[in-house]
GUGUKOL-574913 format. One record per residue (C-alpha): x, y, z. Coordinates in steps of 0.05 Angstrom, whole numbers, plus 5000, padded with zeros to 4 digits. Layout:
REM GUGUKOL-574913
XYZ;...
END
This chain:
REM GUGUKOL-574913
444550864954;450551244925;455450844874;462150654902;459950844974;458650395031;449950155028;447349915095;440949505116;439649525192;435049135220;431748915303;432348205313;433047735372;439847685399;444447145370;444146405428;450746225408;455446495368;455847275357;459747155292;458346525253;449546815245;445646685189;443047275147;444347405072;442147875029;442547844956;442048524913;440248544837;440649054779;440949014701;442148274705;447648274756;446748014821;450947954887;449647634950;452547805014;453147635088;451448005150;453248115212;451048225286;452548925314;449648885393;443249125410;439548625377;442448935309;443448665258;446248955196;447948765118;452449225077;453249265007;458249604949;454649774897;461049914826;454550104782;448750634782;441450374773;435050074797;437249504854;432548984882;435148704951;432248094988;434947785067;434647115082;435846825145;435447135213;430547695179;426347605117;425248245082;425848625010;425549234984;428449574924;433450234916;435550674861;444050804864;445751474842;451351564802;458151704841;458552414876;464352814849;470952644884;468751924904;472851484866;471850824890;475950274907;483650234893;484649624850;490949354825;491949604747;497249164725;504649484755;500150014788;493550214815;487250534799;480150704836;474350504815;472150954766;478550914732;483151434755;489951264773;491451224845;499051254878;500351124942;504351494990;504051115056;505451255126;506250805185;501850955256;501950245279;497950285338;492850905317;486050525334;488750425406;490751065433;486651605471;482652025443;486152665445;492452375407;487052075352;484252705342;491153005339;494052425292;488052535248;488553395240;496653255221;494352735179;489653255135;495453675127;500053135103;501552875034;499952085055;493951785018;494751135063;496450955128;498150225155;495250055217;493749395269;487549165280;490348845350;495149375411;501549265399;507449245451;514149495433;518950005451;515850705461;509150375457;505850095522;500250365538;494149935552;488350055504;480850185523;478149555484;480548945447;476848625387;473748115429;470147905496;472747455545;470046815572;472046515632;478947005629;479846705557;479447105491;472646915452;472447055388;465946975385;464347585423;466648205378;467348785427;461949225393;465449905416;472549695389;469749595323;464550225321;471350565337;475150225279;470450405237;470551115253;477551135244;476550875181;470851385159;475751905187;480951605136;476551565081;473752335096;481552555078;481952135029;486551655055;486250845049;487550425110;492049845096;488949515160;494548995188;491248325213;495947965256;502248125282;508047895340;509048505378;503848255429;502748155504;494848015510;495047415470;492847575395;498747245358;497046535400;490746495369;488945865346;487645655271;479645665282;479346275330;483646725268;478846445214;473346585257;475847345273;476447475204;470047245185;466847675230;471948265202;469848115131;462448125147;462648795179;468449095141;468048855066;463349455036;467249955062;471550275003;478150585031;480149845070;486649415052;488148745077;495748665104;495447985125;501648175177;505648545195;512748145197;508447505185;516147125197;515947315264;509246985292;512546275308;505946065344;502046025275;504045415222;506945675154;500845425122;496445755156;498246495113;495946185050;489446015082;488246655116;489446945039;485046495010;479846525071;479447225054;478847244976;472846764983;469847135040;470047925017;465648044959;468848734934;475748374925;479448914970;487348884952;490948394997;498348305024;504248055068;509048365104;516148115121;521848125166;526647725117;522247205091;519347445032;511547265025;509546884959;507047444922;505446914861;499246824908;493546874877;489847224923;495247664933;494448294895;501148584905;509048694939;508748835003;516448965019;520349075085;528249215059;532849765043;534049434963;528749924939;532849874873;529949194868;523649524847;524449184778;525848574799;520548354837;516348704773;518248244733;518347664776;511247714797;507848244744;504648684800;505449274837;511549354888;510149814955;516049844992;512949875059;517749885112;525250175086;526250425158;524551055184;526651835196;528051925258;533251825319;532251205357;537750835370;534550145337;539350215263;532150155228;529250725263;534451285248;535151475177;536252235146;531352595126;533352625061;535851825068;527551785068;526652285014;532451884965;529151214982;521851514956;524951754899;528751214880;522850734883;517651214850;522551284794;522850564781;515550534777;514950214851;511650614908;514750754983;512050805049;513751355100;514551255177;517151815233;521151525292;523752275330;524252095406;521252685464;520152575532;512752295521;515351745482;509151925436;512551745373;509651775299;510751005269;507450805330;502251165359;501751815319;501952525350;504853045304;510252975251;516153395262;521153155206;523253385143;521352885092;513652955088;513853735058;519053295005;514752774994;509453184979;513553494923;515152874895;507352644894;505153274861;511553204809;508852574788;502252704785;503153214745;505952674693;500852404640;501951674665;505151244719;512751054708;515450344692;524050344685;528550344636;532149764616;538949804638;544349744573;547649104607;544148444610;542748314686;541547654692;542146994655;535247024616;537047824590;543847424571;540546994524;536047474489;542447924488;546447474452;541547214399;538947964388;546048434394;544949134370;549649244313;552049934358;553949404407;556348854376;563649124375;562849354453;568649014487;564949104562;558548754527;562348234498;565648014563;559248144606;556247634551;560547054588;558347344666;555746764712;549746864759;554847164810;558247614767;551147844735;548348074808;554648414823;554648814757;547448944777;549649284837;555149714797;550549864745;545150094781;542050624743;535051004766;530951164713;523751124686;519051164629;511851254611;512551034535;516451494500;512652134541;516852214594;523152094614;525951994693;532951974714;534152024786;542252154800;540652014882;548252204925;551352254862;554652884851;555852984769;556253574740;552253354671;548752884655;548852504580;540852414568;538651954503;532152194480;528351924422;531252244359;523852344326;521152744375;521453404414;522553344497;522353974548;528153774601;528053984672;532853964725;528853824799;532753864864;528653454909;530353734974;530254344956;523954284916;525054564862;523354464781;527754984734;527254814655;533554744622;532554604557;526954634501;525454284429;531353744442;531853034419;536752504413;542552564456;542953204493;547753464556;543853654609;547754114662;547753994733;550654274794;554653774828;550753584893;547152994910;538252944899;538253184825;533952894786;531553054704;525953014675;525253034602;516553064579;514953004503;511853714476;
END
């Protein structure tokens, strides 16, 4: 048993009569005091298997109840350099296991697990030579434009030309969860998508007991393994078969029924998910109003992934046929708020083998700048959180405005007036105003200028301490140091052209 990697009990037992899914076998492992119980599942063969996610070295004791009756004891070795564990929510961010911070740069191969194995292996070599340390994927085929083919297995059985959810299809899973090792071997998390509408075989008709029922059999097999997320959906708005109230209880289903507590989400078409959830860990986001970064911060005091804000690429669908550096300016502006962005690739050939979908090989010009922007901020001592824009942007900033004014404001005509701005007025100054920057404490320093083309740049620094500015061009890459030993207000020069950003770090 290793710490923070997956810890599996097989064992040869009779065949499930019924139900392939809803069997009874628990095991319950102890250590130091601490105990955890967990549930099993059947894996064909007359296999059965319990797995087990052990956060904390030691001496374990184990015991199975149920189907088999056994015990035995292990001794968890402390976590093998490089193995971090998994990614937990850290308040606006993330972090592994072992407490290193973890960012995510996403990108989007929808329908990955269902594709033949030549274009897997080939998704998976591009993937090791990208910069994306998570991928969103579907559980069930999907069927959309560019996307058709018909996959080798489905989740499930049938009965009687019916789906039957209590028959897992044992090879589709074995071959999830190789993708999923495959993932996890690159280092990459799989934000694994549950449900979702773009479907011809059936899946998104599912009744109310059939979904609980599939995702008690996923969380049985798939809960110990580290490098998993839980998207509930993907454009949960769309599925019109399932009742509104039935997303709440898959969220809740979950929470009670996955013992590691893997981070959980919603995806949108318009309809916003209730991130207050409280089994929600974070934003999942489909919109271009990455700016908004902030505000959903401080609406719902978690981390924001913008997963979907469309896609490189040159399909004619309006969402599938941003620049390049469109993609590029969208990352940056999000990262710089202290939000997170997610990548997709939508270049049509005669194949019709396109990235978002089905995977292949990426051909655009974002990922190389995407890169450059993880390593940037990686190479910054902590994650970023914005800057509070000078004008009040809403009614509640109003309020604290006008009972606290600066004395260097108090004489500001434009404060004075924005002091009497209605709700309206407030979100339309918020658009004019819109200013990218972020902080980590008074360390660093993040301004990102995205099209505009200004030739300085008027940068307030803390007048007590000593910053190292740099100027970054982020399509071209590059980081150039402009000034040394400055505080307080400086002029930073720039060269007129849109993607300049400046970076000032404490020394």
């Amino acid at each position: 048993m290793q710490q923070y990697e997956t810890f599996e009990l097989k064992f040869n037992a009779q065949a499930p009569a019924g139900s392939w899914v809803d069997i009874d076998l628990n095991a319950t492992f102890s250590c130091d005091g601490d105990s955890q119980t967990v549930r099993g599942f059947y894996a064909g063969n007359s296999t059965y298997i319990v797995r087990f996610y052990p956060t904390k070295p030691g001496h374990y004791r184990w015991q199975t109840t149920g189907v088999v009756a056994a015990s035995g004891e292990e001794v968890c070795e402390p976590a093998v350099t490089g193995h971090h564990g998994m990614v937990r929510r850290d308040g606006l961010h993330f972090k592994y296991d072992d407490g290193s911070r973890y960012q995510p740069f996403g990108t989007t191969v929808y329908a990955l697990l269902h594709q033949d194995r030549p274009l897997i292996d080939q998704t998976m070599a591009t993937l090791a030579a990208a910069p994306f340390n998570k991928v969103r994927l579907c559980v069930f085929p999907k069927h959309y434009d560019y996307n058709y083919n018909e996959p080798d297995y489905f989740a499930f059985e049938k009965t009687d030309g019916q789906w039957d959810v209590h028959r897992p299809c044992f090879p589709f899973w074995d071959a999830l969860e190789n993708r999923l090792r495959q993932l996890a071997d690159l280092g990459i998390e799989a934000d694994l998508i549950l449900f979702h509408p773009y479907d011809r075989w059936g899946f998104a008709k599912l009744s109310l007991h059939d979904c609980l029922v599939y995702l008690d059999y996923l969380t049985r097999r798939l809960s110990a393994i580290p490098n998993v997320w839980w998207s509930l959906a993907n454009e949960y708005d769309l599925m019109t078969e399932f009742a509104a109230d039935w997303w709440p209880t898959f969220a809740h289903f979950i929470a009670e029924h996955d013992p590691a507590s893997h981070l959980l989400s919603n995806h949108n078409f318009i309809r916003y998910w209730n991130f207050a959830d409280p089994a929600t860990s974070h934003c999942c986001i489909q919109g271009n109003n990455v700016e908004d970064v902030g505000t959903f911060q401080q609406k719902y005091g978690k981390p924001v992934v913008f997963d979907e804000c469309r896609y490189e690429g040159n399909l004619p669908h309006s969402w599938g046929n941003i620049s390049a550096f469109e993609m590029v300016n969208r990352f940056w502006k999000a990262c710089t708020l202290g939000g997170y962005c997610t990548h997709g690739e939508t270049y049509l050939n005669p194949e019709e083998i396109v990235w978002w979908s089905r995977g292949g090989r990426l051909i655009g010009q974002s990922p190389a700048r995407i890169r450059f922007l993880r390593e940037t901020l990686t190479s910054l001592p902590g994650p970023l959180e914005p800057v509070q824009s000078f004008f009040p942007l809403n009614k509640d900033q109003v309020k604290r405005r006008a009972e606290h004014i600066p004395p260097e404001m108090a004489d500001n005509p434009i404060f004075k007036v924005v002091l009497t701005f209605n709700e309206e007025e407030l979100a339309r100054l918020a658009l004019a105003a819109r200013n990218f920057a972020g902080h980590f404490g008074d360390q660093v320093f993040l301004h990102y200028l995205e099209r505009m083309c200004t030739s300085k740049l008027m940068l307030q620094l803390p007048a007590d301490k000593r910053y190292r500015v740099e100027v970054i061009d982020v399509w071209e890459m590059t980081r150039k140091v402009v000034l040394e030993g400055v505080s307080g207000q400086v002029e930073v020069g720039l060269p007129g052209k849109e993607g300049m950003a400046v970076l000032a770090t404490r020394i």
